[in-house]
C-alpha positions, 0 to 999 in steps of 0.5 A: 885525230879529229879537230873540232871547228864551228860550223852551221849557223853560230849566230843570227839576229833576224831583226838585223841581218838582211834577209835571203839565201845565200849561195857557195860552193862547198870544198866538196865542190857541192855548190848549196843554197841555204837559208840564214837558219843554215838549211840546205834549201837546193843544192847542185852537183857541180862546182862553180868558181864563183856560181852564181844565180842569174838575175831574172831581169838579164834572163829573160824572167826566168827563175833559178838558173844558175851558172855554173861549170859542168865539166873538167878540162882533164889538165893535171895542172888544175887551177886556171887550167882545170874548166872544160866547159861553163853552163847554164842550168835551169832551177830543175837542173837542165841544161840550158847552155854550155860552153867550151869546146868551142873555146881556143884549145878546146877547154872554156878555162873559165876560172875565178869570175864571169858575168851575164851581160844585159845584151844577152852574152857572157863575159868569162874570166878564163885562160888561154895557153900561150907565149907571152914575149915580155915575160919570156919563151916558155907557154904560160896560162895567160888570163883574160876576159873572153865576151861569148855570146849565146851560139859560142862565138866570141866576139870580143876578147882581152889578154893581159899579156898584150898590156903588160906595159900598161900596168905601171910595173917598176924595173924591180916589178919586171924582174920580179915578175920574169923571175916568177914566171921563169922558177914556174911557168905552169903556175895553176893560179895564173902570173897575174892571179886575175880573180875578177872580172866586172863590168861596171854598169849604169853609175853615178860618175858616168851620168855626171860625166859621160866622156870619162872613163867610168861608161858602164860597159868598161869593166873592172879587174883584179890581179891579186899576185900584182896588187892592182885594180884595173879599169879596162875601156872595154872600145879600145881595150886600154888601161884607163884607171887603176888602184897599185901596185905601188902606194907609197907610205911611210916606212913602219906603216905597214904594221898600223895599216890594219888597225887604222879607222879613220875615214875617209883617208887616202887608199893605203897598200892593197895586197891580194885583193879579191872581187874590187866591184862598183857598188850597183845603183839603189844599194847603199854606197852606189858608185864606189868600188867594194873590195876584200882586202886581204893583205896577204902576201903578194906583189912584184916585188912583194908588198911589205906587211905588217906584223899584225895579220888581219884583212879588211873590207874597204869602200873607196870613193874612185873619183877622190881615191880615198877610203870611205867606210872599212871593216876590220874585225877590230870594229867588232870589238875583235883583235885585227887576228881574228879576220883573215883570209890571206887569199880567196874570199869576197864582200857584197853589198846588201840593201839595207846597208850591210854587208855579207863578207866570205872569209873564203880560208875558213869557210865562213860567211858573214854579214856586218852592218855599217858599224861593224856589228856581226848579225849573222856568222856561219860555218861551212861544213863542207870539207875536201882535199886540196894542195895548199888548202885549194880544192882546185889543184888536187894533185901535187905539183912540187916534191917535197913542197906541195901535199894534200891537205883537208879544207873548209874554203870557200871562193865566193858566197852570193846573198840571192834576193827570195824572188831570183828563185822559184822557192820564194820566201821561207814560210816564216823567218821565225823557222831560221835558227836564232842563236844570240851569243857571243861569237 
C-alpha cells in the first residue's frame, strides 16, 4: 500500500521569501542543491551529516566546494561510528581534501557538524572510542571536537568525557546517566548525543567586552540526550557558560511551554535541542543564539513534557537568558501539533530577517518571517530505510525492539547565497514555481 505525503515545492510567495538555494542531504543519502521552485540545480553523491557549501571568503574565493563525508567506516553500529573519512569536493566533484585515516582508530567518526575555520583548519564533531571512568568500564563512543588542520594533523582536541563534572548533572542526573550507558554502551547516537558543534565568532558581546567569555574563537555546543548548551573556552577547554540541563518551572508548566508567546520571558525547559549558534554579524538578531527546540524527550533524568506535541524555534538574548523572539506553528495560525520534530532538524537566520527552519522528521524545510508567516514550504521527496526513521543506522541492533522503516528526514538544510557557487542566480525568479494557497 502506498501513502501519499506532499512533497516538492507546496507553497512560495517570492515577494516574501528570501531568495537562494538550499542545500540537504536526502534520506537517500543524496545530497541536492535546489531552487526555491524545488528544482534540483547539482547534486552529489554522498551523504553529508550536515553538507555544507564553504564560504568562499574562508576558502580562498573559490567557488562550490562542498564538505561533505566520502566514505564508511565499515562499523555495523552506524550512527556516531559510521564516517571513515570527511572530504572536501570541488563544484566539479574532485577531491580537494580527505580526512580519516589519519584520525585515532583509523576512521574520522565525524558526525552531526563541523566547521571551516578562518585560520585555514577544520573543526570536526566526531567520535573517539573509549573508557570514560566516570561513567563505568565498558568502551563507549565518547563525542568531542577534533581542530584538524590542512595536512592531517590535529592540533587541538576536546572530549566530553574529561568534563563530565562540569555540566551541572544533579545526583539523580548521574544515575540516570550510568543507568543509560551500563543498559547500552554501543549506543549509535552517542550518551550525550552532541549535534553541534560552532565556534562563536566576531560578536557584539566580545566587542562590549573583550575579558568575557563570549571570544570569538570559543565554541558552542549541544547535547541533545542532556538538554544543555555549552560554551567551551576554546584556551583552557573548561565550561565557561551554558543553558540546562535543569530550568526550574512551576509543576503543570510544562504542558503551556509550547503555546506560551509572550516575549521576552526567561529560557523555560529546553528538551533535545539542535544546532544552538550565535547569530553571525549583519544578520538580523546578531549575537543572540538561534536553537531548534524540539521538546522531544530527553534529559537525565527525563525532562517533563507536556501533553501538547509541538517544537519550537527560539532566540535568546545569552547575556540576559531570556527569549527574545520564537516560532511555534501557533504563530502561523496553526495547532501547536502541526510543528514538530522530536529530534534532528535546524533553523538559520537569513538577511532579511526570516527564517529557514528543516523539520528534519518529516523532510520539510521552510522559511517564516519574523511574524510567523510561511512564505516558503517544501517537501522532500527523497525517501530511505532506516531504524527508528535514521538512515544512518541501517541495521537493527535490539531484537524484537529495532526494525527497518522508510523515512523522508533530513538533518540539517543549509540556505547557499547564489554568489557561494558558480551557478550564480536563476535566470529569473519568475521561472521558480509560485504556488499561493493554503498549506
Amino acid at each position: 500500500m502506498a501513502f501519499v505525503r506532499p512533497t516538492g515545492v507546496t507553497y512560495f510567495e517570492p515577494e516574501l521569501a528570501y531568495d537562494s538555494y538550499v542545500l540537504f542531504t536526502g534520506a537517500d543519502s543524496i545530497t541536492r542543491l535546489i531552487d526555491l521552485g524545488g528544482v534540483v540545480r547539482k547534486q552529489w553523491p554522498y551523504a553529508g551529516v550536515p553538507p555544507r557549501i564553504i564560504d568562499p571568503a574562508l576558502n580562498n574565493g573559490r567557488l562550490g566546494d562542498i564538505g561533505i563525508q566520502l566514505s564508511g567506516s565499515g562499523d555495523s553500529r552506524g550512527g556516531i561510528f559510521a564516517n571513515g573519512t570527511v572530504g572536501q569536493l570541488d563544484w566539479s566533484g574532485d577531491t580537494v581534501w580527505e580526512w580519516g585515516s589519519e584520525a585515532p582508530g583509523g576512521a574520522a567518526r565525524q558526525n552531526h557538524d563541523w566547521e571551516s575555520l578562518p585560520n585555514g583548519n577544520r573543526l570536526l564533531l566526531v567520535t573517539v572510542p573509549r573508557v570514560v571512568p566516570a561513567l563505568g568500564p565498558a568502551v563507549v563512543g565518547d563525542q568531542g571536537l577534533f581542530e584538524v588542520a590542512p595536512d592531517g594533523s590535529i592540533v587541538w582536541e576536546w572530549l566530553a568525557g574529561d568534563h563530565l563534572d562540569e555540566l551541572g548533572f544533579s545526583a539523580a542526573g548521574w544515575e540516570a546517566l550510568r543507568a543509560t550507558v551500563t543498559r547500552d554502551p554501543d549506543d549509535p547516537w552517542g550518551y550525550l548525543e552532541l549535534n553541534s558543534a560552532k565556534s562563536l565568532g566576531p560578536n557584539r558581546w566580545h566587542r562590549e567586552h573583550p575579558g568575557g567569555v563570549f571570544h570569538p574563537d570559543n565554541i558552542l555546543i549541544s547535547s541533545r540526550k542532556a538538554n544543555i548548551v555549552a560554551l567551551i573556552d576554546k584556551a583552557t577547554k573548561s565550561v565557561v557558560w551554558q543553558l540546562g540541563p535543569y530550568i526550574s518551572e512551576t509543576p503543570g508548566a510544562q504542558h503551556q511551554r509550547i503555546n506560551a508567546h509572550k516575549v521576552p520571558r526567561p529560557v523555560d525547559q529546553i528538551s533535545g535541542q539542535h544546532n544552538p549558534h550565535l547569530i553571525a554579524d549583519g544578520l538580523p538578531g546578531a549575537g543572540n543564539i538561534l536553537v531548534f527546540d524540539n521538546q522531544g524527550g530527553a534529559g537525565y533524568p527525563p525532562a517533563p513534557l507536556g501533553i501538547y506535541a509541538g517544537s519550537r524555534v527560539l532566540e535568546i538574548d545569552p547575556s540576559t537568558r531570556q527569549i527574545v523572539w520564537q516560532y511555534t506553528a501557533e504563530d502561523s495560525g496553526l495547532p501547536s501539533w502541526t510543528f514538530f520534530s522530536s529530534f534532528v532538524s535546524n533553523a538559520q537566520r537569513l538577511p532579511n530577517g526570516n527564517t529557514l527552519i528543516t523539520e528534519g522528521m518529516t523532510g520539510r524545510l521552510f522559511q517564516v518571517t519574523s511574524t510567523g508567516q510561511v512564505v516558503w514550504e517544501y517537501g522532500s521527496p527523497y525517501e530511505g530505510l532506516g531504524v527508528g526513521g535514521e538512515p544512518e543506522v541501517r541495521e537493527p541492533r535490539v531484537p524484537g525492539v529495532d526494525r527497518l522503516t522508510r523515512t523522508p528526514l533530513v538533518y540539517r538544510a543549509q540556505a547557499v547565497p547564489f554568489d557561494w557557487v558558480p551557478l550564480g542566480a536563476p535566470a529569473s525568479r519568475a521561472a521558480a514555481v509560485d504556488r499561493r494557497g493554503a498549506l
